[in-house]
C-alpha positions in Angstrom: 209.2 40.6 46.0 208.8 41.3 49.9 210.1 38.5 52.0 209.0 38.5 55.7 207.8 36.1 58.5 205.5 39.2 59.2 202.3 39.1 56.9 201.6 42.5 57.7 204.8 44.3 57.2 205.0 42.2 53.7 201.4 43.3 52.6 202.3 47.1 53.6 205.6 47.5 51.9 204.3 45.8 48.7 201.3 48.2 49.0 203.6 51.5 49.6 206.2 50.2 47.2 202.9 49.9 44.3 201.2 53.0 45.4 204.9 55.0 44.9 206.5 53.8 42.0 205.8 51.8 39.1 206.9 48.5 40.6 204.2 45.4 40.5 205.2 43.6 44.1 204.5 40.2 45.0 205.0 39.1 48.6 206.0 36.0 50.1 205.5 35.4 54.0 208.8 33.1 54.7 211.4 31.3 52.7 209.1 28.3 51.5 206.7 30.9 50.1 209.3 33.0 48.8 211.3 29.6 46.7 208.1 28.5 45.1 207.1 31.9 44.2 210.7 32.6 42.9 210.0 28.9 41.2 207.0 30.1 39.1 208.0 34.3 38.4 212.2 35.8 38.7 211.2 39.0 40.3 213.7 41.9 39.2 214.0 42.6 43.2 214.0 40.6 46.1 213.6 43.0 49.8 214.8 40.2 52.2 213.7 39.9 56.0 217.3 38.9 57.5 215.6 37.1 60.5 212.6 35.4 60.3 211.9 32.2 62.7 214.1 29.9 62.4 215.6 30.8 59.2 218.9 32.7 58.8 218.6 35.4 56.1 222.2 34.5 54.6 221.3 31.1 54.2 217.4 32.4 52.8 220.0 34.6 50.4 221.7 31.6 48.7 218.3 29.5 48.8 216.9 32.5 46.8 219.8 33.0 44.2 220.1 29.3 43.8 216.1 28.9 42.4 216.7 31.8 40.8 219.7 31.1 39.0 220.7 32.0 36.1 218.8 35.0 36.7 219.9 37.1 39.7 217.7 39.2 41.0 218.5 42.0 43.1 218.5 41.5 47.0 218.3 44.0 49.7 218.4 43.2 53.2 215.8 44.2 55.6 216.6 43.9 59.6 215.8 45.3 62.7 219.5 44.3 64.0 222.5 46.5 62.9 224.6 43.6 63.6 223.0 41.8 60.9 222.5 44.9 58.4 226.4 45.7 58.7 227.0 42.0 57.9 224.4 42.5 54.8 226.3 45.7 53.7 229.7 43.5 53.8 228.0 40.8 51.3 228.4 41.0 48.2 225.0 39.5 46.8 223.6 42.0 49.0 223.0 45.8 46.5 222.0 47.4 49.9 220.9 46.8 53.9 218.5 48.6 55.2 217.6 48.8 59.1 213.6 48.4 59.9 211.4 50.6 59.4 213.2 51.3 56.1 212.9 54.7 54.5 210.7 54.9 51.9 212.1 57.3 49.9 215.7 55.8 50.1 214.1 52.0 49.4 212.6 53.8 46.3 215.8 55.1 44.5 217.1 52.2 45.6 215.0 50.3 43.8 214.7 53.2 40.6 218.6 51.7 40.1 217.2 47.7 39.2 217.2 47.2 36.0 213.6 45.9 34.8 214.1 42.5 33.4 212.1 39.9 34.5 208.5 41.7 34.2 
């Protein structure tokens, strides 16, 4: 799952993400999008926007796991601030940070790493 405020950085990266890999992606375009898809499907991996309006991505983080508990999918951070990114690679919830634009290839082996076992 792609979490972002931006609807066209979400559909994008869940488009790349198909097109390279063997991942099925869902995206969700903020945090009440992102809890009631997490409500109806666990995804195996959640990418994570760490600031979208009005919404602080630690905060999004324990919203996430929380609807998503007792499974606990894998989160990565996604931010354009290296404050923030540093703070993601501190967290222990957190299986990487990643600064905007993400690499794709690094975002891919990444993601070769999650184990498959929600879908």
């Amino acid at each position: 799952m792609v979490v972002d405020d931006d609807r066209d950085l979400v559909d994008a990266l869940c488009e790349l993400i198909e097109l390279c890999s063997n991942w099925t992606t869902v995206g969700a375009y903020g945090l009440a999008d992102a809890l009631a898809q997490v409500e109806q499907t666990v995804p195996d991996a959640i990418l994570l926007d760490m600031e979208m309006d009005g919404v602080d991505g630690f905060a999004t983080a324990n919203r996430l796991e929380s609807a998503a508990c007792p499974e606990h999918p894998a989160l990565f951070a996604l931010t354009g601030n290296e404050r923030l990114r540093h703070a993601a690679s501190l967290d222990v919830r957190f299986a990487a940070s990643m600064l905007k634009p993400a690499d794709l290839n690094k975002l891919l082996s990444l993601l070769e790493n999650v184990p498959i076992a929600h879908g």
